[in-house]
mmCIF file as Biopython writes it, N, C-alpha, C and O atoms, coordinates in Angstrom:
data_model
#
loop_
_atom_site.group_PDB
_atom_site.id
_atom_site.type_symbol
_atom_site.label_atom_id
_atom_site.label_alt_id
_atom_site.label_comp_id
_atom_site.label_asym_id
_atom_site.label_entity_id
_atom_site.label_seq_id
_atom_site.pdbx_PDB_ins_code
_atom_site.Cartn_x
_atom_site.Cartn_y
_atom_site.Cartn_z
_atom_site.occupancy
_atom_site.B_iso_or_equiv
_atom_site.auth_seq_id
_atom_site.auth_asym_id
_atom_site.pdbx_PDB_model_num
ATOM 1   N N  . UNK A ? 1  ? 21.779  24.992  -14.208 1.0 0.0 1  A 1 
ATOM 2   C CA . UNK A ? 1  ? 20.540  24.498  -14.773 1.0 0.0 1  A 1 
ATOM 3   C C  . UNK A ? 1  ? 19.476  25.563  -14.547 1.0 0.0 1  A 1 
ATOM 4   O O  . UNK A ? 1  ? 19.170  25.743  -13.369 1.0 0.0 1  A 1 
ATOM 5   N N  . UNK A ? 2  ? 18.885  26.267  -15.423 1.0 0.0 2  A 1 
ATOM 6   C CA . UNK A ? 2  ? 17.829  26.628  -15.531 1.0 0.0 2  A 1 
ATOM 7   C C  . UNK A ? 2  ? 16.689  26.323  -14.688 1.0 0.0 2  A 1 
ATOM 8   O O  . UNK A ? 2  ? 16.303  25.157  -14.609 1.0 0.0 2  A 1 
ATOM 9   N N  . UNK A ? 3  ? 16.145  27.201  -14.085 1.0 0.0 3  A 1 
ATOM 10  C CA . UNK A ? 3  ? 14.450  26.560  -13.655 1.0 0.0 3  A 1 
ATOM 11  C C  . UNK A ? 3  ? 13.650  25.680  -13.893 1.0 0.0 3  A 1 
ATOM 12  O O  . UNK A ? 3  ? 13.240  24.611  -13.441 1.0 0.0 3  A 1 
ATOM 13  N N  . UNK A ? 4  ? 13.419  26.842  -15.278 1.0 0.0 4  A 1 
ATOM 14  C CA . UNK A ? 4  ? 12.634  26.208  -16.139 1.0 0.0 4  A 1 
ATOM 15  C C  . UNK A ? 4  ? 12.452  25.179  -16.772 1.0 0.0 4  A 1 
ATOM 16  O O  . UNK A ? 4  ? 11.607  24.990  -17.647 1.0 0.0 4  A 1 
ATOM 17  N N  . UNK A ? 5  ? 13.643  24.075  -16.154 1.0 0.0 5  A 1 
ATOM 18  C CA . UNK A ? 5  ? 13.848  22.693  -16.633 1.0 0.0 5  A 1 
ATOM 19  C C  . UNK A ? 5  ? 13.897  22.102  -15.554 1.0 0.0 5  A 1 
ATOM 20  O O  . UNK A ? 5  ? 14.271  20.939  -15.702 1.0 0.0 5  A 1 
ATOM 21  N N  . UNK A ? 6  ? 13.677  22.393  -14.479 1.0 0.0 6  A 1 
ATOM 22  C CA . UNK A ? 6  ? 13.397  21.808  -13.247 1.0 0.0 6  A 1 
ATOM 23  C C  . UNK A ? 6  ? 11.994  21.386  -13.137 1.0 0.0 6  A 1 
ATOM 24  O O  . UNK A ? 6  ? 11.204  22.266  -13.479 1.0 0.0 6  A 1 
ATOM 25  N N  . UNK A ? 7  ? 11.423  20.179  -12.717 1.0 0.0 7  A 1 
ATOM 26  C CA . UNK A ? 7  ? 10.443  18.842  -12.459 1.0 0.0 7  A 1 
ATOM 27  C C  . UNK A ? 7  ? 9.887   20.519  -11.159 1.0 0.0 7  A 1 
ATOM 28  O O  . UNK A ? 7  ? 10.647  21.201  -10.471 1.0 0.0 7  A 1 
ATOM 29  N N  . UNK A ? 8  ? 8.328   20.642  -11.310 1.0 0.0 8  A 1 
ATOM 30  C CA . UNK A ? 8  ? 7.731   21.128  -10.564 1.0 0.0 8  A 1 
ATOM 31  C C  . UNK A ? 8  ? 7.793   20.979  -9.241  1.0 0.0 8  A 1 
ATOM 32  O O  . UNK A ? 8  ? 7.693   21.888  -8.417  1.0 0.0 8  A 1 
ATOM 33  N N  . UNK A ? 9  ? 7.949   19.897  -9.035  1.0 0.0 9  A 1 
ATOM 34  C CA . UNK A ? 9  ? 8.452   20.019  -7.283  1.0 0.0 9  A 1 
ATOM 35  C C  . UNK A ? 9  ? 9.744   20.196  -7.343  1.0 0.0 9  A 1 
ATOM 36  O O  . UNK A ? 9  ? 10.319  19.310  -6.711  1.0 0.0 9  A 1 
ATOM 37  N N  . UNK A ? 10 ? 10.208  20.688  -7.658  1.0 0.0 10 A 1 
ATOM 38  C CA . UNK A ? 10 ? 11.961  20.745  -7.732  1.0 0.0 10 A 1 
ATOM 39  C C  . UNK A ? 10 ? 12.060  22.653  -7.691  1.0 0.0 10 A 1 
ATOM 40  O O  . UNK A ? 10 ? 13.098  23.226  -7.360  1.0 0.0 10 A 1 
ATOM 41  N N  . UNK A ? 11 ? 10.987  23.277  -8.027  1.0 0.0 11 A 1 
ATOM 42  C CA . UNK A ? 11 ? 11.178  24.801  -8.176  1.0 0.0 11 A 1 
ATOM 43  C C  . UNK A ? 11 ? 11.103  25.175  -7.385  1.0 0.0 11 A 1 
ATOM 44  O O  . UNK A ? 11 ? 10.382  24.801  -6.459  1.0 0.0 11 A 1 
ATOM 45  N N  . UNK A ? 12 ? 11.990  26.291  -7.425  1.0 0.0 12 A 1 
ATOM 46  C CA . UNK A ? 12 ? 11.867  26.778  -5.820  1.0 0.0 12 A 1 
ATOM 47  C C  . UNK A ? 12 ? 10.407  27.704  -6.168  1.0 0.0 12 A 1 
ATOM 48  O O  . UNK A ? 12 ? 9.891   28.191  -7.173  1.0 0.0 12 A 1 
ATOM 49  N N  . UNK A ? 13 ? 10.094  27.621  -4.692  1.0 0.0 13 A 1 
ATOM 50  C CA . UNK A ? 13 ? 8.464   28.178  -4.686  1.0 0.0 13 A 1 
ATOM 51  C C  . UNK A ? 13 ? 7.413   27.393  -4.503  1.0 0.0 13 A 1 
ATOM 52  O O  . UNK A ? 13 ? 6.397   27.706  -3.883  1.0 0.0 13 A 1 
ATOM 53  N N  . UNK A ? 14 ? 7.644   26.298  -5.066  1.0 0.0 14 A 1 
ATOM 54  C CA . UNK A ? 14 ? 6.734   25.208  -5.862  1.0 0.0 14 A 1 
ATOM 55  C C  . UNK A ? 14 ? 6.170   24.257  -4.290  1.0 0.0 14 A 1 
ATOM 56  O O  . UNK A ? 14 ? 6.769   23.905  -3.273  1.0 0.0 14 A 1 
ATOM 57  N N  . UNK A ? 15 ? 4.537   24.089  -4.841  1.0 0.0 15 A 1 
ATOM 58  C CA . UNK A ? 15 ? 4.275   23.885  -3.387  1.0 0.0 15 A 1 
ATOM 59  C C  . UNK A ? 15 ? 3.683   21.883  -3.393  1.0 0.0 15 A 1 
ATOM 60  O O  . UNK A ? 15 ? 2.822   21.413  -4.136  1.0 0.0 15 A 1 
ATOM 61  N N  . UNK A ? 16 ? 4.331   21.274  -2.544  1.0 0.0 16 A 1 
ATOM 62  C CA . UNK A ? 16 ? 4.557   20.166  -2.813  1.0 0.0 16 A 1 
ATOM 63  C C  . UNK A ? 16 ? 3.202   19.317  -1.596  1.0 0.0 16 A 1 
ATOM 64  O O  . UNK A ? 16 ? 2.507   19.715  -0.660  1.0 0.0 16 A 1 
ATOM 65  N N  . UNK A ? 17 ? 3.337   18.466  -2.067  1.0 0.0 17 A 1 
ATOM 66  C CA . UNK A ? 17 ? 1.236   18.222  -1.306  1.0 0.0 17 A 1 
ATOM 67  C C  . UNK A ? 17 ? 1.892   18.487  0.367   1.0 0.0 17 A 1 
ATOM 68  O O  . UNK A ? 17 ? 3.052   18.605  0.761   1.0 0.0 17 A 1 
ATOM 69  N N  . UNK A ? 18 ? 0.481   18.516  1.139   1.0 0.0 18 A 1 
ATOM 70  C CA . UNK A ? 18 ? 0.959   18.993  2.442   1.0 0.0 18 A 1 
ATOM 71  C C  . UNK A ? 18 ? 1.296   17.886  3.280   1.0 0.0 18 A 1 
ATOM 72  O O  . UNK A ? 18 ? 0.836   16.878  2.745   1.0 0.0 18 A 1 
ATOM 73  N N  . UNK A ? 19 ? 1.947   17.574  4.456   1.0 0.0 19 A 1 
ATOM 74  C CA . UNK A ? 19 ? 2.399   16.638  5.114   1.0 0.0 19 A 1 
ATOM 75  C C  . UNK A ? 19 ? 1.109   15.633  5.137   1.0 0.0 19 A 1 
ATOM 76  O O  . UNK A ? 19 ? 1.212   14.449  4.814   1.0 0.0 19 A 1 
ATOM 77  N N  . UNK A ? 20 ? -0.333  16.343  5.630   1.0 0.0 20 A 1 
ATOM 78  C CA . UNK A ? 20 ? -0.865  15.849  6.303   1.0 0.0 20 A 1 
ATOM 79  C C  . UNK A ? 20 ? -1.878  15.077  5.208   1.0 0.0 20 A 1 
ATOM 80  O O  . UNK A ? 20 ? -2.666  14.228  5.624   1.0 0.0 20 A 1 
ATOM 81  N N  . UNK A ? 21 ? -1.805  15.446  3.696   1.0 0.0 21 A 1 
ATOM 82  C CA . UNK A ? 21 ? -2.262  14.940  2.535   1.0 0.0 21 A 1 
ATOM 83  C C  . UNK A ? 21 ? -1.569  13.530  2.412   1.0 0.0 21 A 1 
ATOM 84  O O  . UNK A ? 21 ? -2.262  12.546  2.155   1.0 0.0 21 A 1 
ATOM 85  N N  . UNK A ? 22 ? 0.109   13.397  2.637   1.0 0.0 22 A 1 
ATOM 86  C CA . UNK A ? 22 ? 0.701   12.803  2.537   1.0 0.0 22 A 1 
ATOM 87  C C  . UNK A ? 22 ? 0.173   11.119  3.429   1.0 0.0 22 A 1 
ATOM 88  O O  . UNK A ? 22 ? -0.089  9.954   3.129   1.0 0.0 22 A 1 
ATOM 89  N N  . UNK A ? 23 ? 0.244   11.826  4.397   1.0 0.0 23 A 1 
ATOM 90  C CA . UNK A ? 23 ? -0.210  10.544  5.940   1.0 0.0 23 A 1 
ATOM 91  C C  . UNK A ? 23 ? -1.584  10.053  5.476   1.0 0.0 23 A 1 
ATOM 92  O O  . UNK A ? 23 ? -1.778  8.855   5.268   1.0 0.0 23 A 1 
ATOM 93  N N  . UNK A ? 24 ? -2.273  10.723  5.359   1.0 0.0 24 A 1 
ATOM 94  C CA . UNK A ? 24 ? -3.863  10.354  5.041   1.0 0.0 24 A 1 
ATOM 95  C C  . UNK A ? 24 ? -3.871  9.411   3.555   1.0 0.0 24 A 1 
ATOM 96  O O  . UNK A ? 24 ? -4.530  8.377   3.439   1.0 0.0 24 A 1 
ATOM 97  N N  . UNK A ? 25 ? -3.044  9.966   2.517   1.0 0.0 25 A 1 
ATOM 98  C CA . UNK A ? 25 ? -3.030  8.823   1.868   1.0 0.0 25 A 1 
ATOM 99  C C  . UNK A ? 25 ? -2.192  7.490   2.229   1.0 0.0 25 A 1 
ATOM 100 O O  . UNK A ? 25 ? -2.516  6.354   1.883   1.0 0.0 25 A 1 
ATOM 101 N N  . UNK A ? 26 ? -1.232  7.784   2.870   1.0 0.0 26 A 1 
ATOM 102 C CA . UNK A ? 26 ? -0.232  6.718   3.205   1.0 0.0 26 A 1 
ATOM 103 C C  . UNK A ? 26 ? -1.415  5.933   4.215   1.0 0.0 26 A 1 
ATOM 104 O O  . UNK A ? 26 ? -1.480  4.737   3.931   1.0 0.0 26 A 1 
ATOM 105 N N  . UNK A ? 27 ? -2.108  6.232   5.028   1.0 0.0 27 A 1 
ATOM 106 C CA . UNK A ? 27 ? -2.832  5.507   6.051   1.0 0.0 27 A 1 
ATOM 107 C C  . UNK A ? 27 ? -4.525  4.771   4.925   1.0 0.0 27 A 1 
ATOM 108 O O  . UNK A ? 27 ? -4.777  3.573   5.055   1.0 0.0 27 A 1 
ATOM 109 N N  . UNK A ? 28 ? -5.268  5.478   4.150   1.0 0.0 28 A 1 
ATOM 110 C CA . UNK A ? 28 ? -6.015  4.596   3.456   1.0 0.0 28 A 1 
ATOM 111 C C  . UNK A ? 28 ? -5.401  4.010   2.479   1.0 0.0 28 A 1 
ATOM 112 O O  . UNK A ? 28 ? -6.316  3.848   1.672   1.0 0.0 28 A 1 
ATOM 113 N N  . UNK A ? 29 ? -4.076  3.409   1.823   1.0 0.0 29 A 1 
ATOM 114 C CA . UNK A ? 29 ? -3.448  2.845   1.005   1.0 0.0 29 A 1 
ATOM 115 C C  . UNK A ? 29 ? -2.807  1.596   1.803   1.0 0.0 29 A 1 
ATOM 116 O O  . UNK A ? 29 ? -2.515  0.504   1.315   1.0 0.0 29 A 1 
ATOM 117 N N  . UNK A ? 30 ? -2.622  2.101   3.443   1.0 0.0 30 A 1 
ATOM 118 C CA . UNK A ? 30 ? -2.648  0.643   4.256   1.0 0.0 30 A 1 
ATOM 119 C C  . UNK A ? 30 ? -3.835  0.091   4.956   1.0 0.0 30 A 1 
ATOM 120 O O  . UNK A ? 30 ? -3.664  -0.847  5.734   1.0 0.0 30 A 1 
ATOM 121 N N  . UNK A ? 31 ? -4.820  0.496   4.792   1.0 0.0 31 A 1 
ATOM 122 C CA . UNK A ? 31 ? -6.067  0.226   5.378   1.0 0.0 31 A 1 
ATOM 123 C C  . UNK A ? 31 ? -6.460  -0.739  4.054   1.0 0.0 31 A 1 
ATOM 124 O O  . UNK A ? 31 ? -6.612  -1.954  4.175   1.0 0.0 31 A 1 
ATOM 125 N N  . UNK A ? 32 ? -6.580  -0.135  2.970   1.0 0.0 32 A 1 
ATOM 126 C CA . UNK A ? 32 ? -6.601  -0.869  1.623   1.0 0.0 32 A 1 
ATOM 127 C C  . UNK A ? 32 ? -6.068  -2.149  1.703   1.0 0.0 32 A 1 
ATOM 128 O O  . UNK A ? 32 ? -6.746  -3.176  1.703   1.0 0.0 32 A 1 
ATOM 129 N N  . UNK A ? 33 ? -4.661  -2.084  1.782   1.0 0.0 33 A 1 
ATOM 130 C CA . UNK A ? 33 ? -3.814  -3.535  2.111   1.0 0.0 33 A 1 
ATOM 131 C C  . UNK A ? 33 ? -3.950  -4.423  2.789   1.0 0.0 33 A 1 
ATOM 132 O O  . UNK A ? 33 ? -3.671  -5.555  2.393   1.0 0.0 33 A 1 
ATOM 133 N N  . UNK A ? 34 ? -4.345  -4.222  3.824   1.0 0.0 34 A 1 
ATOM 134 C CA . UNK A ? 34 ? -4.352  -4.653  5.194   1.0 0.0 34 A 1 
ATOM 135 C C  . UNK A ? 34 ? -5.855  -5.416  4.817   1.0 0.0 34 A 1 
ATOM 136 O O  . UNK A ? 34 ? -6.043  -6.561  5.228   1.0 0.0 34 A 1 
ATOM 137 N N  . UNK A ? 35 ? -6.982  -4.656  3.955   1.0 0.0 35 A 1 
ATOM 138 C CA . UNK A ? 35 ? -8.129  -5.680  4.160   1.0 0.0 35 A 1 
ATOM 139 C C  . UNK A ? 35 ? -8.376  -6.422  2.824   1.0 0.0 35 A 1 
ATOM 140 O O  . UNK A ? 35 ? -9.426  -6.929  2.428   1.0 0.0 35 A 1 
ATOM 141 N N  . UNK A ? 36 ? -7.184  -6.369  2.230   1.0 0.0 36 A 1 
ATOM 142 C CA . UNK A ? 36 ? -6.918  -7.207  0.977   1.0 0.0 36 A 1 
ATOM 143 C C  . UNK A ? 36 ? -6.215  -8.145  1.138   1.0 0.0 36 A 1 
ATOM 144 O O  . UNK A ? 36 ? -6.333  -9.147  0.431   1.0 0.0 36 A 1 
ATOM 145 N N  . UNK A ? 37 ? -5.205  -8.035  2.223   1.0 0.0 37 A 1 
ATOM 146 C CA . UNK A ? 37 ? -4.512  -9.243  2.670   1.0 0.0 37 A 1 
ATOM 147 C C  . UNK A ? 37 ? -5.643  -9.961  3.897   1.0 0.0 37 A 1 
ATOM 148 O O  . UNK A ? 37 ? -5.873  -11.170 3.847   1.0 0.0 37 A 1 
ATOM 149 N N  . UNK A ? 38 ? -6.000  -9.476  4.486   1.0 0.0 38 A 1 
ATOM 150 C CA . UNK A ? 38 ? -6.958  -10.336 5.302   1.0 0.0 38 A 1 
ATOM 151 C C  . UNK A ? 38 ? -7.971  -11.126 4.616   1.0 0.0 38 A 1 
ATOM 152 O O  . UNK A ? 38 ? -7.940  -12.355 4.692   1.0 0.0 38 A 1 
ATOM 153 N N  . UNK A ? 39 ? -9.069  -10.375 3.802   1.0 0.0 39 A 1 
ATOM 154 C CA . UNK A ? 39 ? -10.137 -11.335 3.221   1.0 0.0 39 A 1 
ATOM 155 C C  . UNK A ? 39 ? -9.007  -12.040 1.828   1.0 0.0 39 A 1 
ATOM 156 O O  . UNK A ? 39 ? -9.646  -12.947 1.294   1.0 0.0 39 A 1 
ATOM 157 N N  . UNK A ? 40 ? -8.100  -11.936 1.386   1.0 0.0 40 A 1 
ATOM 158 C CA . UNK A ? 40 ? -7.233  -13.016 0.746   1.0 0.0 40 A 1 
ATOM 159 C C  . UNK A ? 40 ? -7.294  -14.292 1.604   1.0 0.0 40 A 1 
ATOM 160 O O  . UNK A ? 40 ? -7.855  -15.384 1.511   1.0 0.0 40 A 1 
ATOM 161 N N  . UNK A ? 41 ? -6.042  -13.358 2.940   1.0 0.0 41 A 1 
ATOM 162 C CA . UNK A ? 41 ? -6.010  -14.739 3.504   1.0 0.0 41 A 1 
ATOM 163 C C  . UNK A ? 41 ? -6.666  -15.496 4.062   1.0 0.0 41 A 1 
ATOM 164 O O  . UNK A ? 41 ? -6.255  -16.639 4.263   1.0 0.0 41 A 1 
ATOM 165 N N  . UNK A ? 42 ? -7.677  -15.148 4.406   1.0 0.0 42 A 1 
ATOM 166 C CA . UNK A ? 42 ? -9.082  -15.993 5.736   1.0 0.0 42 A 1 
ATOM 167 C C  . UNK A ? 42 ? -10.471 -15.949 4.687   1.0 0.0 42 A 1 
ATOM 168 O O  . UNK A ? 42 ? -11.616 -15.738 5.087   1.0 0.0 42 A 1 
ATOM 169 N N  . UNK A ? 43 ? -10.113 -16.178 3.382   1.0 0.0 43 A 1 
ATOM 170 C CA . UNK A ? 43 ? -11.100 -16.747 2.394   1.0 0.0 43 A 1 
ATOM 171 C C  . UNK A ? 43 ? -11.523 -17.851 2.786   1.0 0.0 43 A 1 
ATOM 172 O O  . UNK A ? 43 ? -10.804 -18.575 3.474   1.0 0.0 43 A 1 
ATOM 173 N N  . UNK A ? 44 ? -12.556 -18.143 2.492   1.0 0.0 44 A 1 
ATOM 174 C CA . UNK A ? 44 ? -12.955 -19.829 2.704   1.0 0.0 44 A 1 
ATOM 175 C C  . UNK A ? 44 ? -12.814 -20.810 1.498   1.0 0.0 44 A 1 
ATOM 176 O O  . UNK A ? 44 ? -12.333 -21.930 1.670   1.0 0.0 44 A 1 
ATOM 177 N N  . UNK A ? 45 ? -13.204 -20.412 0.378   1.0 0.0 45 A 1 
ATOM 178 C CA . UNK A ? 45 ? -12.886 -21.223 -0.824  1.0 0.0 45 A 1 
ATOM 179 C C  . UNK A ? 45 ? -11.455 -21.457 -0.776  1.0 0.0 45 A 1 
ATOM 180 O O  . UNK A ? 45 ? -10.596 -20.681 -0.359  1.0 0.0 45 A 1 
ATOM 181 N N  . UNK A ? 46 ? -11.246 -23.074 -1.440  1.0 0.0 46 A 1 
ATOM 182 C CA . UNK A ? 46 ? -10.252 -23.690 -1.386  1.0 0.0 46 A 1 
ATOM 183 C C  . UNK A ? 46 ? -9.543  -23.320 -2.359  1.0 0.0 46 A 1 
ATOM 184 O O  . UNK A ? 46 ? -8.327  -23.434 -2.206  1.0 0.0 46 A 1 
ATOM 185 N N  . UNK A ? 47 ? -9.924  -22.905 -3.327  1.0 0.0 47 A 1 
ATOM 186 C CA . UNK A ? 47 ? -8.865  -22.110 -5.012  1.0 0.0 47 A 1 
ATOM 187 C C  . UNK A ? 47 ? -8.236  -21.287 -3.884  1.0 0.0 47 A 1 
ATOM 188 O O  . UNK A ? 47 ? -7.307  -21.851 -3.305  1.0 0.0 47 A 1 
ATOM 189 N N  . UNK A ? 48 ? -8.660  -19.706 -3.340  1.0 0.0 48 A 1 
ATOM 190 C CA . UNK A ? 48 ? -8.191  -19.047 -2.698  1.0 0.0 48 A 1 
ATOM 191 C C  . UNK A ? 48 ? -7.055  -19.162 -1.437  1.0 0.0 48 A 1 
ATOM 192 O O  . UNK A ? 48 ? -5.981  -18.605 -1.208  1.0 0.0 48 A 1 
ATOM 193 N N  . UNK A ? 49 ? -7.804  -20.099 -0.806  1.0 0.0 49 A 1 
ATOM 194 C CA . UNK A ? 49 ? -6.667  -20.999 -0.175  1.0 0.0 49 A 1 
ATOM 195 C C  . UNK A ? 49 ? -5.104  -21.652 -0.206  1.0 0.0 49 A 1 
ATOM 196 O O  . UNK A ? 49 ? -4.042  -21.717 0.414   1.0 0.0 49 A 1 
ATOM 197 N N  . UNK A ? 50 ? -5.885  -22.122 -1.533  1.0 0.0 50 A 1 
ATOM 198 C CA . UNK A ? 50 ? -4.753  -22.918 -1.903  1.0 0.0 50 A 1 
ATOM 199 C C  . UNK A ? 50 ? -3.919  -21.727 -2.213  1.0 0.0 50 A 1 
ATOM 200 O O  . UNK A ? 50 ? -2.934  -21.465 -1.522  1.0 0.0 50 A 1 
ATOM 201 N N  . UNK A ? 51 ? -4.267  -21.012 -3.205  1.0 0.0 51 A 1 
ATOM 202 C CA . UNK A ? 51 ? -2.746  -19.825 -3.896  1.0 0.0 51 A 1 
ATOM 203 C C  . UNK A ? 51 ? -2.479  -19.062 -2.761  1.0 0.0 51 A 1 
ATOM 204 O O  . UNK A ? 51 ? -1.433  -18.424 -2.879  1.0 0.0 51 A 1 
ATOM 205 N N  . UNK A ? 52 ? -3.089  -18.898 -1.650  1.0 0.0 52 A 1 
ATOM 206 C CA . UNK A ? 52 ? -2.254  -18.137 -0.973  1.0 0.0 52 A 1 
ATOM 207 C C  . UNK A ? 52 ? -2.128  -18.849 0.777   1.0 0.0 52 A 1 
ATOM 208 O O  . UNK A ? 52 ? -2.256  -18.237 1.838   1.0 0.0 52 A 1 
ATOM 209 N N  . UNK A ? 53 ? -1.910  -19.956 0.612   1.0 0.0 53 A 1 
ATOM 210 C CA . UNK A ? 53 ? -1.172  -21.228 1.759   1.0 0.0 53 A 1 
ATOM 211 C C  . UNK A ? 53 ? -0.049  -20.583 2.198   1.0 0.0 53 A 1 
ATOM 212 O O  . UNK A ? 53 ? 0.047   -19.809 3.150   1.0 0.0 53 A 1 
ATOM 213 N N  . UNK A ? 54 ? 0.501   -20.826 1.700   1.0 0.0 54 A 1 
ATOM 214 C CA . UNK A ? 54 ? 2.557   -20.624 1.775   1.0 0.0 54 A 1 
ATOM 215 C C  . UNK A ? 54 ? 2.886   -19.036 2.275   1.0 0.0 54 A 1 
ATOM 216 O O  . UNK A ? 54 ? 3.628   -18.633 3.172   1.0 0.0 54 A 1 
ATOM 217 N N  . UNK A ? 55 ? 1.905   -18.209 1.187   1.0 0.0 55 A 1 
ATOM 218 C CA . UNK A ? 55 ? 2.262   -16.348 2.088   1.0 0.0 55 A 1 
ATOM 219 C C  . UNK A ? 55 ? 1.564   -16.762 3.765   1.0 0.0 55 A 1 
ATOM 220 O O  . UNK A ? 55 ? 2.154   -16.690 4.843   1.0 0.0 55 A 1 
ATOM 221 N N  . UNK A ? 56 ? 0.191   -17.181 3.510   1.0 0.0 56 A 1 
ATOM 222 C CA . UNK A ? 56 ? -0.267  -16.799 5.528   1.0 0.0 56 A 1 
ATOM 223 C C  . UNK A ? 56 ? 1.034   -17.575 5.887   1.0 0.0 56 A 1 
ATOM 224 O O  . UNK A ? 56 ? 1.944   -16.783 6.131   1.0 0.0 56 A 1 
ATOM 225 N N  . UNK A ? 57 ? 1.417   -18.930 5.999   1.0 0.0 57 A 1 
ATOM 226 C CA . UNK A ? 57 ? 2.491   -19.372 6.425   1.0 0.0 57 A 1 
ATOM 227 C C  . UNK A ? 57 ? 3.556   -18.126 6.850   1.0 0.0 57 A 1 
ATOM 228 O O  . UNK A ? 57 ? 3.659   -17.657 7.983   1.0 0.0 57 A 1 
ATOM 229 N N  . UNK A ? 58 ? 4.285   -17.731 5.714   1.0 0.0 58 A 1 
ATOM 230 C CA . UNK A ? 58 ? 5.399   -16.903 5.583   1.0 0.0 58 A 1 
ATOM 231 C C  . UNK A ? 58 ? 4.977   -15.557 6.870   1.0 0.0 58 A 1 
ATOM 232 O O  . UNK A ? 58 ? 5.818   -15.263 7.720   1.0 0.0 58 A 1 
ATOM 233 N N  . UNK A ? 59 ? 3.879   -15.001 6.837   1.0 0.0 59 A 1 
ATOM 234 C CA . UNK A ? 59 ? 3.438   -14.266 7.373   1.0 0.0 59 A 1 
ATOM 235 C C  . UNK A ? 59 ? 2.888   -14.723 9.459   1.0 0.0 59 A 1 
ATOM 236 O O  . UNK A ? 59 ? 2.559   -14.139 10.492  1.0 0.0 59 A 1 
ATOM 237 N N  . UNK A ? 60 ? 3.153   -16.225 8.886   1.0 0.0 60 A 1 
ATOM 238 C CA . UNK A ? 60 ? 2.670   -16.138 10.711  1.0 0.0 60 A 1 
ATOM 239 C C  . UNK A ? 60 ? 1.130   -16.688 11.232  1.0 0.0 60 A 1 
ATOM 240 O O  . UNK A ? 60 ? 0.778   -16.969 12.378  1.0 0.0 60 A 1 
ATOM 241 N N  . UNK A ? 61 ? 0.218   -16.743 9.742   1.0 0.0 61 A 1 
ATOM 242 C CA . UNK A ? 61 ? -1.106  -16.665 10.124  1.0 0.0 61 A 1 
ATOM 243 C C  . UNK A ? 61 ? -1.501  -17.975 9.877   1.0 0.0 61 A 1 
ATOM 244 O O  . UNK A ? 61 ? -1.412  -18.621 8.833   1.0 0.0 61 A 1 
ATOM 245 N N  . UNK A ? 62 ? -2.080  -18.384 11.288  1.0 0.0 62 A 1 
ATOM 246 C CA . UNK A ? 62 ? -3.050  -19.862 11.205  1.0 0.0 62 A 1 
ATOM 247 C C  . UNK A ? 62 ? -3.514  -19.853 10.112  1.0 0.0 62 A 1 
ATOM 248 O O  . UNK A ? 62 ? -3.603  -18.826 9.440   1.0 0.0 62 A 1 
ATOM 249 N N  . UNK A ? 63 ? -3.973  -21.231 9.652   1.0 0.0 63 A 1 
ATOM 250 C CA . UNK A ? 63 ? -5.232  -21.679 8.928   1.0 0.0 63 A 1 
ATOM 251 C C  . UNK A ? 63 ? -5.306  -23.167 8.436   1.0 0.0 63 A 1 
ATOM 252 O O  . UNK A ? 63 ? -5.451  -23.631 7.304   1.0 0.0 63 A 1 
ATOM 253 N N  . UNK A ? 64 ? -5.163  -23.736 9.614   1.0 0.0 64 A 1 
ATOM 254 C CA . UNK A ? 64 ? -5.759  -24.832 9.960   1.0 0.0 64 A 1 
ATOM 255 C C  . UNK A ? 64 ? -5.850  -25.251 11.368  1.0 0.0 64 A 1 
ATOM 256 O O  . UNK A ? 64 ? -6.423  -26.299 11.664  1.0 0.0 64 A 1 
#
């Protein structure tokens, strides 16, 4: 196979994001999560509540 038909990170040479680009997004993409699942789950309105009862359950988390 040709190079030149090789996917850019696949070339040799080819410089692929740096470890530490990697972690930093991996860590604000769970910081993200983490406070999307919290104010989900410890909403006070009862709509909110209600659709997501059964995940805090599944997950472990009081709420009542």
């Amino acid at each position: 196979m040709a190079a030149s038909t090789l996917s850019p990170a696949l070339r040799p040479g080819s410089s692929a994001p740096a470890h530490s680009t990697r972690i930093i997004a991996g860590a604000v993409a769970l910081a993200f999560g983490l406070c999307l699942f919290l104010a989900t789950g410890f909403a006070a309105p009862s709509l909110i509540h209600n659709a997501t009862h059964d995940t805090r359950h599944a997950f472990g988390l009081p709420c009542h």
